[in-house]
Chimera marker file (.cmm) of the C-alpha trace (Angstrom):
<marker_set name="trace">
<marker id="1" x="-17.519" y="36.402" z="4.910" r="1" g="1" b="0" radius="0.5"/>
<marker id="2" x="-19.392" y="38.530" z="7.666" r="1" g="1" b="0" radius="0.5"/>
<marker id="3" x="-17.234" y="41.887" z="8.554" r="1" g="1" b="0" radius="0.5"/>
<marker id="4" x="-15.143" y="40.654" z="11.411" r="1" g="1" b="0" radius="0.5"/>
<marker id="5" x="-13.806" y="37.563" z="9.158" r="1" g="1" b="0" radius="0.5"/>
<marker id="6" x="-10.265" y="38.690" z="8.175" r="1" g="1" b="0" radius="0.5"/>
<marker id="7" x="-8.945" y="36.944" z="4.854" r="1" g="1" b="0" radius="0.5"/>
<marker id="8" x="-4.912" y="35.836" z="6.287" r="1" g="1" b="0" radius="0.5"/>
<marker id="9" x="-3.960" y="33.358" z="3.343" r="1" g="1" b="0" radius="0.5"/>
<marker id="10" x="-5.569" y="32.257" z="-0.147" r="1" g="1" b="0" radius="0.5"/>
<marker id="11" x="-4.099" y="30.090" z="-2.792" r="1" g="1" b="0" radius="0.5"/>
<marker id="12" x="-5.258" y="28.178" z="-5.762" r="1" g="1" b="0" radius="0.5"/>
<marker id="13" x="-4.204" y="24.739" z="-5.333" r="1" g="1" b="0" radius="0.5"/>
<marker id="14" x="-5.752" y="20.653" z="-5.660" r="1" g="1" b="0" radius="0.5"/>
<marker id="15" x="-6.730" y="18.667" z="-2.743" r="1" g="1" b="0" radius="0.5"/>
<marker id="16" x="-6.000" y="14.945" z="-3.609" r="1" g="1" b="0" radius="0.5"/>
<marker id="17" x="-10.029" y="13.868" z="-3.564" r="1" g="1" b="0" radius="0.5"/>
<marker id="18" x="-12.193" y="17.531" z="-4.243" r="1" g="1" b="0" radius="0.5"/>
<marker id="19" x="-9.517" y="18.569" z="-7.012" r="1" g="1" b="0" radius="0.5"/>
<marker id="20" x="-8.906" y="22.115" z="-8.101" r="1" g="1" b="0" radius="0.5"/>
<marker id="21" x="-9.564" y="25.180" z="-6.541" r="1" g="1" b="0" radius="0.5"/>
<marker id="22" x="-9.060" y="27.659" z="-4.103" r="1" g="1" b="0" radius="0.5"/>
<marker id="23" x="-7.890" y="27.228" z="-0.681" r="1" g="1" b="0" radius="0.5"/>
<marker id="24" x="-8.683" y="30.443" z="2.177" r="1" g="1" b="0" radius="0.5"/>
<marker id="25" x="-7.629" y="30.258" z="5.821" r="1" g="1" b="0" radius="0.5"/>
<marker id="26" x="-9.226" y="33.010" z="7.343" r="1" g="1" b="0" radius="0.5"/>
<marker id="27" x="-9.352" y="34.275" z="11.518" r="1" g="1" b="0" radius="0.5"/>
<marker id="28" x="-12.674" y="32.153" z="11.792" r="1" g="1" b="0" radius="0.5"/>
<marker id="29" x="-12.767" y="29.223" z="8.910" r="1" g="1" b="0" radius="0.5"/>
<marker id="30" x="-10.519" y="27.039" z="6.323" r="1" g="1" b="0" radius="0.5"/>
<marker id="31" x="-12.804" y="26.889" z="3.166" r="1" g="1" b="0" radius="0.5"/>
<marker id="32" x="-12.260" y="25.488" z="-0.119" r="1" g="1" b="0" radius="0.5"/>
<marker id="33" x="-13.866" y="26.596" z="-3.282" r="1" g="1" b="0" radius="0.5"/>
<marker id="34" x="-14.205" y="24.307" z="-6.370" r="1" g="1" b="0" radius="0.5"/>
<marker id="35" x="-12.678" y="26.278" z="-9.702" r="1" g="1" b="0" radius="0.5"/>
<marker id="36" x="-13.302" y="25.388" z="-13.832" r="1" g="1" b="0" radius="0.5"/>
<marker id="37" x="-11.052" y="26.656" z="-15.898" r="1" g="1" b="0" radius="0.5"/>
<marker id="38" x="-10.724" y="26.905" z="-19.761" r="1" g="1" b="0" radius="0.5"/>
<marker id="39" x="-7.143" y="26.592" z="-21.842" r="1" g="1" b="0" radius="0.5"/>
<marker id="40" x="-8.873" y="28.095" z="-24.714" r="1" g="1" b="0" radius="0.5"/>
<marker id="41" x="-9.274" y="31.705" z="-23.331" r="1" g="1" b="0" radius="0.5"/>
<marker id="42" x="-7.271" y="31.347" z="-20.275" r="1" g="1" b="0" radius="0.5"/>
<marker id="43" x="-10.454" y="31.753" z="-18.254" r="1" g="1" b="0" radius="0.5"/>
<marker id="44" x="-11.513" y="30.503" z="-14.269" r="1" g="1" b="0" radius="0.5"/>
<marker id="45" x="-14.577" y="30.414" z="-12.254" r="1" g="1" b="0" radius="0.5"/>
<marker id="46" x="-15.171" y="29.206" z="-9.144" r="1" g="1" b="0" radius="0.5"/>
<marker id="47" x="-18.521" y="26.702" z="-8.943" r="1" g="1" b="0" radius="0.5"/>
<marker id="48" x="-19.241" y="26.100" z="-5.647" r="1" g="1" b="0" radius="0.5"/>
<marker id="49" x="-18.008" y="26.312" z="-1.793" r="1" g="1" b="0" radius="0.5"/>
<marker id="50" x="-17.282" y="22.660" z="-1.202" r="1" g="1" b="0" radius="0.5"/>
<marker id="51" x="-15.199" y="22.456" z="1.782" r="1" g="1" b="0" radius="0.5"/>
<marker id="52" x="-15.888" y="25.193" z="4.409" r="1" g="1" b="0" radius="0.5"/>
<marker id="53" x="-14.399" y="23.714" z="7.866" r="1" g="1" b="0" radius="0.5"/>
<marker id="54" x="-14.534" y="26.466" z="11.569" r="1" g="1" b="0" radius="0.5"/>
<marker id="55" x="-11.020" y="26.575" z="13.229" r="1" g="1" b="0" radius="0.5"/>
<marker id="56" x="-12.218" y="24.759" z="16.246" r="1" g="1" b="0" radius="0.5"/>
<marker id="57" x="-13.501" y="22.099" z="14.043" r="1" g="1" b="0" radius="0.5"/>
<marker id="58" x="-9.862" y="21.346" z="12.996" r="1" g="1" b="0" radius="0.5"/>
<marker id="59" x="-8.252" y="18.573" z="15.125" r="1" g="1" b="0" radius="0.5"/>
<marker id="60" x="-5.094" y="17.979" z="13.352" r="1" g="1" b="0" radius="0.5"/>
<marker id="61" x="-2.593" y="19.737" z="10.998" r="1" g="1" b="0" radius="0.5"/>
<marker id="62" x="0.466" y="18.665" z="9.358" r="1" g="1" b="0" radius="0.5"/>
<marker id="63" x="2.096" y="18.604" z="6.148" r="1" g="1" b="0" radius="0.5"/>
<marker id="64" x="3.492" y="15.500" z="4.652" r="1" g="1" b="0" radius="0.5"/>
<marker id="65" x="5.007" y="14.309" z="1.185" r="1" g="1" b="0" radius="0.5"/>
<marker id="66" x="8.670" y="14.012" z="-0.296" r="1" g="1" b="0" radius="0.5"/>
<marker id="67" x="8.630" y="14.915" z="-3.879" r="1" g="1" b="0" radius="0.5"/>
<marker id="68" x="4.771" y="16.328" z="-4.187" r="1" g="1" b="0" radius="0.5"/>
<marker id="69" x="4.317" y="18.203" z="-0.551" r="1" g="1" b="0" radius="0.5"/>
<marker id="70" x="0.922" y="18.497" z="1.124" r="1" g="1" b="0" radius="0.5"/>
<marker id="71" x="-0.257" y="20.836" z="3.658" r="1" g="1" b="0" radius="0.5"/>
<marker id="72" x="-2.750" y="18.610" z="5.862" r="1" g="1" b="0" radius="0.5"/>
<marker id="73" x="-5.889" y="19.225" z="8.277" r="1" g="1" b="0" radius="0.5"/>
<marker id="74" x="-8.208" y="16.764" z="9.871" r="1" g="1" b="0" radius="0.5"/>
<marker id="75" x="-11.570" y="17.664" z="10.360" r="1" g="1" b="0" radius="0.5"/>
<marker id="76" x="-14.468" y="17.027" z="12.284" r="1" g="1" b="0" radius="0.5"/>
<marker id="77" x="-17.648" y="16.353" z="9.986" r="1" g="1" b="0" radius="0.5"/>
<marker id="78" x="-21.123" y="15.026" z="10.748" r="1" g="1" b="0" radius="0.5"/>
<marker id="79" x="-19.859" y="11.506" z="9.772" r="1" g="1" b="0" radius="0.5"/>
<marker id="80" x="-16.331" y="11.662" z="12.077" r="1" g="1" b="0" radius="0.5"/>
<marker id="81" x="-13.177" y="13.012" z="10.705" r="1" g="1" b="0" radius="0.5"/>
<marker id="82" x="-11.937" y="13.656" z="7.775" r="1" g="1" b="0" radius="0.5"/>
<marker id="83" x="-8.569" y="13.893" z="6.207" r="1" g="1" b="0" radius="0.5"/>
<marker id="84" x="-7.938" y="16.854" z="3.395" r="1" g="1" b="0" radius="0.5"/>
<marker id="85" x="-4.722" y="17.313" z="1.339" r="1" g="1" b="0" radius="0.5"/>
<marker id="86" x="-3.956" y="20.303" z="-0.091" r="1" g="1" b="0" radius="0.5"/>
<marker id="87" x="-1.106" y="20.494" z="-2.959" r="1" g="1" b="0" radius="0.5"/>
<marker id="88" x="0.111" y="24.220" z="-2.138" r="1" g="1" b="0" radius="0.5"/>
<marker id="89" x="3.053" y="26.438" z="-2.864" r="1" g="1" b="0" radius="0.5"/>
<marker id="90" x="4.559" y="26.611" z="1.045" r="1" g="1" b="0" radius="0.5"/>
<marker id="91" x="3.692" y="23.953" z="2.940" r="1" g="1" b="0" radius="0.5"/>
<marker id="92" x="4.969" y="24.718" z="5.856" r="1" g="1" b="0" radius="0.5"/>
<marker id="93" x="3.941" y="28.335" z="5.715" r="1" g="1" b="0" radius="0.5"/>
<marker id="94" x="0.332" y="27.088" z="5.519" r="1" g="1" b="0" radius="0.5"/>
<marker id="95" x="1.341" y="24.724" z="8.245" r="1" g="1" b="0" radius="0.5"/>
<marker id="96" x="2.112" y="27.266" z="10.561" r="1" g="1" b="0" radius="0.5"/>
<marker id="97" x="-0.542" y="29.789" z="9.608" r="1" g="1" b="0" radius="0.5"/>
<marker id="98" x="-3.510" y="27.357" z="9.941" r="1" g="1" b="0" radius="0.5"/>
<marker id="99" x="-1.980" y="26.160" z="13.818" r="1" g="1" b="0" radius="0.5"/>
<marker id="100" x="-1.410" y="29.636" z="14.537" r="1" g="1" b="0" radius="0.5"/>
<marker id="101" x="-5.169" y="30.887" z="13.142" r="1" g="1" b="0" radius="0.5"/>
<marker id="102" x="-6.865" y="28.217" z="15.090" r="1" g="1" b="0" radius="0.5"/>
<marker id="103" x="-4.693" y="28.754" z="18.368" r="1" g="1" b="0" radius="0.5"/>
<marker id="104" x="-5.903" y="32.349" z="18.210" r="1" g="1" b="0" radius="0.5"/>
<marker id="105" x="-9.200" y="31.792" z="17.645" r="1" g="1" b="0" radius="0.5"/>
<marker id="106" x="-12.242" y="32.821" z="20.049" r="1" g="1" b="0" radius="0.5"/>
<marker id="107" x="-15.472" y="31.457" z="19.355" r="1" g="1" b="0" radius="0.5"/>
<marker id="108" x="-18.480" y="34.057" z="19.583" r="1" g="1" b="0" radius="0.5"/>
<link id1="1" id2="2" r="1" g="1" b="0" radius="0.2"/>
<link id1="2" id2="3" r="1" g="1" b="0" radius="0.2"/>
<link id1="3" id2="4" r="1" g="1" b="0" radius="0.2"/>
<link id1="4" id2="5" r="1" g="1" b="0" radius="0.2"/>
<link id1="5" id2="6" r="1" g="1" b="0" radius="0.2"/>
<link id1="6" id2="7" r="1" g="1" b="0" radius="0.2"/>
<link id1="7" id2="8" r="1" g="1" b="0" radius="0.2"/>
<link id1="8" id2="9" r="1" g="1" b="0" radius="0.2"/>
<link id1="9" id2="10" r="1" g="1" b="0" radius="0.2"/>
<link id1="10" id2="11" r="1" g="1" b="0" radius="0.2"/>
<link id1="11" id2="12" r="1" g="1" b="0" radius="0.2"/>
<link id1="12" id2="13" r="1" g="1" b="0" radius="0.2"/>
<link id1="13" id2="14" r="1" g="1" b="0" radius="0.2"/>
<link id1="14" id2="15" r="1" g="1" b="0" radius="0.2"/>
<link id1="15" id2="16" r="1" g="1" b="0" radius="0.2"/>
<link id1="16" id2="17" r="1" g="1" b="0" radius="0.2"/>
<link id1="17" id2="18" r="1" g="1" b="0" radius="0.2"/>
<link id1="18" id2="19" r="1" g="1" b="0" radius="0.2"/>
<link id1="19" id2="20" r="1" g="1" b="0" radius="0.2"/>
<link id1="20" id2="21" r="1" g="1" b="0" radius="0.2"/>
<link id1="21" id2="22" r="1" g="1" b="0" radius="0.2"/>
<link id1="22" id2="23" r="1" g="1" b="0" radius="0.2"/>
<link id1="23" id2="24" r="1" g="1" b="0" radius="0.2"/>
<link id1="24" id2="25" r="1" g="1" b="0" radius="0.2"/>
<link id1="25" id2="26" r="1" g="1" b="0" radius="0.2"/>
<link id1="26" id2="27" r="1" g="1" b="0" radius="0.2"/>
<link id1="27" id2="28" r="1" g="1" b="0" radius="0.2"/>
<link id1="28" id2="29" r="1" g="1" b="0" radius="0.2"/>
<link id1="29" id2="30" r="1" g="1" b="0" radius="0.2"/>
<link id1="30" id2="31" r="1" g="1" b="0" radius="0.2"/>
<link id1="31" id2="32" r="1" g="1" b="0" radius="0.2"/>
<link id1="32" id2="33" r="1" g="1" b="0" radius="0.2"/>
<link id1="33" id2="34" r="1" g="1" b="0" radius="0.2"/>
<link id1="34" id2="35" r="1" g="1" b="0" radius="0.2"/>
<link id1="35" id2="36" r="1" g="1" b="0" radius="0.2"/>
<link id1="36" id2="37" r="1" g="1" b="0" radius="0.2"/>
<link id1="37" id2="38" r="1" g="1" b="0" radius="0.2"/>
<link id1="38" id2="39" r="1" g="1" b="0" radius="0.2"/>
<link id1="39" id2="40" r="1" g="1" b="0" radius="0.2"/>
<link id1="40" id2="41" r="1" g="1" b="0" radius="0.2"/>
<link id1="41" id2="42" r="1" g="1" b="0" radius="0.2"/>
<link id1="42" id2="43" r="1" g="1" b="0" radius="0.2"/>
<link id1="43" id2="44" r="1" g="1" b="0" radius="0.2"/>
<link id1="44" id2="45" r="1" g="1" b="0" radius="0.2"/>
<link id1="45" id2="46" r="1" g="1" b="0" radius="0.2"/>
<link id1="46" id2="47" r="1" g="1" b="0" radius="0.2"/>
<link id1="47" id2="48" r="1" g="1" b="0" radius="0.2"/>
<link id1="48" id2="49" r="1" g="1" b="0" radius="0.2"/>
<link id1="49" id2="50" r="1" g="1" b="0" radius="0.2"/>
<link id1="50" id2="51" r="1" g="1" b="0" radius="0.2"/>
<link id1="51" id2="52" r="1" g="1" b="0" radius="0.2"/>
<link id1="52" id2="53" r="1" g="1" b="0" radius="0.2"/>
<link id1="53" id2="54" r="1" g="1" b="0" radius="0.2"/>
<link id1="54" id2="55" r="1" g="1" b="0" radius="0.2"/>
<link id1="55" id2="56" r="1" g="1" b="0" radius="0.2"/>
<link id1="56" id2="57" r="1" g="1" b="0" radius="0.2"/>
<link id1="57" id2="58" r="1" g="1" b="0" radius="0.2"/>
<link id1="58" id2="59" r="1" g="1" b="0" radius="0.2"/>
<link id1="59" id2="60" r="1" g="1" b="0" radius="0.2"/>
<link id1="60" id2="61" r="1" g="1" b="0" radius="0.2"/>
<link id1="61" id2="62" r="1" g="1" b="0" radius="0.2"/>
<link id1="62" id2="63" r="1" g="1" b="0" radius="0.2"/>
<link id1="63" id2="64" r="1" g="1" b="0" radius="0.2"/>
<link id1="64" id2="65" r="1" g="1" b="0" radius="0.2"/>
<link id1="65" id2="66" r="1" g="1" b="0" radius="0.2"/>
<link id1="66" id2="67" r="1" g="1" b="0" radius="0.2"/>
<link id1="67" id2="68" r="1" g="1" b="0" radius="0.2"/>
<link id1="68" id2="69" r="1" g="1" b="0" radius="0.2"/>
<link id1="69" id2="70" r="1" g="1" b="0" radius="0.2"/>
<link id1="70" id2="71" r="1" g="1" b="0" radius="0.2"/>
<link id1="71" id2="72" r="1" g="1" b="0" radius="0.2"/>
<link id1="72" id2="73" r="1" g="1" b="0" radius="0.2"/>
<link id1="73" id2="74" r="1" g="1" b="0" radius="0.2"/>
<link id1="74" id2="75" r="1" g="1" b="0" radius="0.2"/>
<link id1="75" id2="76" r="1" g="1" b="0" radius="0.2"/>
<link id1="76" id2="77" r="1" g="1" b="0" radius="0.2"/>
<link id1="77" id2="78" r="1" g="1" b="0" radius="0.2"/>
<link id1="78" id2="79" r="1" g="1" b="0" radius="0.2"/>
<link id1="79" id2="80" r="1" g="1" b="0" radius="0.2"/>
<link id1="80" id2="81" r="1" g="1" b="0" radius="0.2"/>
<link id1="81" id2="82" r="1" g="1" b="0" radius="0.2"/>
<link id1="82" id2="83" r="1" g="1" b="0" radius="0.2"/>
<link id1="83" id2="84" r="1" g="1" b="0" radius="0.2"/>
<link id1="84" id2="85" r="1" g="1" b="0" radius="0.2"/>
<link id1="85" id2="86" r="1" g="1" b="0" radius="0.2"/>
<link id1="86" id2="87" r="1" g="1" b="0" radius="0.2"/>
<link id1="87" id2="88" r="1" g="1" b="0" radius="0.2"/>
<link id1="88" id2="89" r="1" g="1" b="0" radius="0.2"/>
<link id1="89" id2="90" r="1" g="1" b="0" radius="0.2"/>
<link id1="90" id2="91" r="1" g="1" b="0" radius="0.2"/>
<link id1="91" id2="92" r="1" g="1" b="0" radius="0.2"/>
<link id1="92" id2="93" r="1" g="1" b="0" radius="0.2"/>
<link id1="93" id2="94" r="1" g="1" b="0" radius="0.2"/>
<link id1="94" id2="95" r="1" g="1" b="0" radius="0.2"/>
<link id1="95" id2="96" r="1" g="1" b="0" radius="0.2"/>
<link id1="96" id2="97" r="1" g="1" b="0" radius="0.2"/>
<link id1="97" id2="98" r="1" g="1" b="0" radius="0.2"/>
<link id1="98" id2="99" r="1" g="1" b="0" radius="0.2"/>
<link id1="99" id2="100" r="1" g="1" b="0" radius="0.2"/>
<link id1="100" id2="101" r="1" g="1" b="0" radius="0.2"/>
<link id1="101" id2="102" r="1" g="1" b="0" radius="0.2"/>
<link id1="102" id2="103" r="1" g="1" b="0" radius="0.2"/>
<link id1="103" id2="104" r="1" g="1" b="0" radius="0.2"/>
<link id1="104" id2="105" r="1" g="1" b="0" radius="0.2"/>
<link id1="105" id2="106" r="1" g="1" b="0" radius="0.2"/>
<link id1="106" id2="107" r="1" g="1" b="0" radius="0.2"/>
<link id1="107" id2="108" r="1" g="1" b="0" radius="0.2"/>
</marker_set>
């Protein structure tokens, strides 16, 4: 993150096709960061940045799901759009905070 990215919202959570890890919305980006862990001694890492998406690269958001709730963006990638599913704690928290980070974001 450069110094004028503010962290708003991080969670560890799966997206239905990358799997575990850790979800960050921040004032510029959505990115999502691949994460091993170990039962044995209780330990995590995170491997790699695997998803890292710019607000105004974001062309949808929702959240969808009865009994396993997802929050929901659809992005803009070099080979058309694609859908990501998150499986987080507040859906429509993470909802509203992603709508409201890209509505206030300026491009510099």
């Amino acid at each position: 993150m450069d110094e004028s990215e503010k962290r708003l919202k991080q969670e560890d959570c799966n997206e239905d096709t990358l799997g575990a890890g850790i979800l960050t919305l921040t004032n510029k980006r959505i990115a999502f960061d691949k994460t091993r862990g170990r039962i044995a001694d209780f330990t995590k890492r995170v491997d790699e940045t695997i998803l890292d998406v710019p607000l105004n690269e974001i062309t949808k958001v929702w959240k969808e799901g009865l009994f396993i709730k997802k929050a929901c963006i659809r992005a803009k990638t070099k080979d058309g759009e694609q859908d990501y599913k998150f499986g987080v704690f507040s859906t429509g928290s993470w909802q509203k905070d992603i709508q409201k980070a890209i509505n206030d974001y300026k491009p510099q």
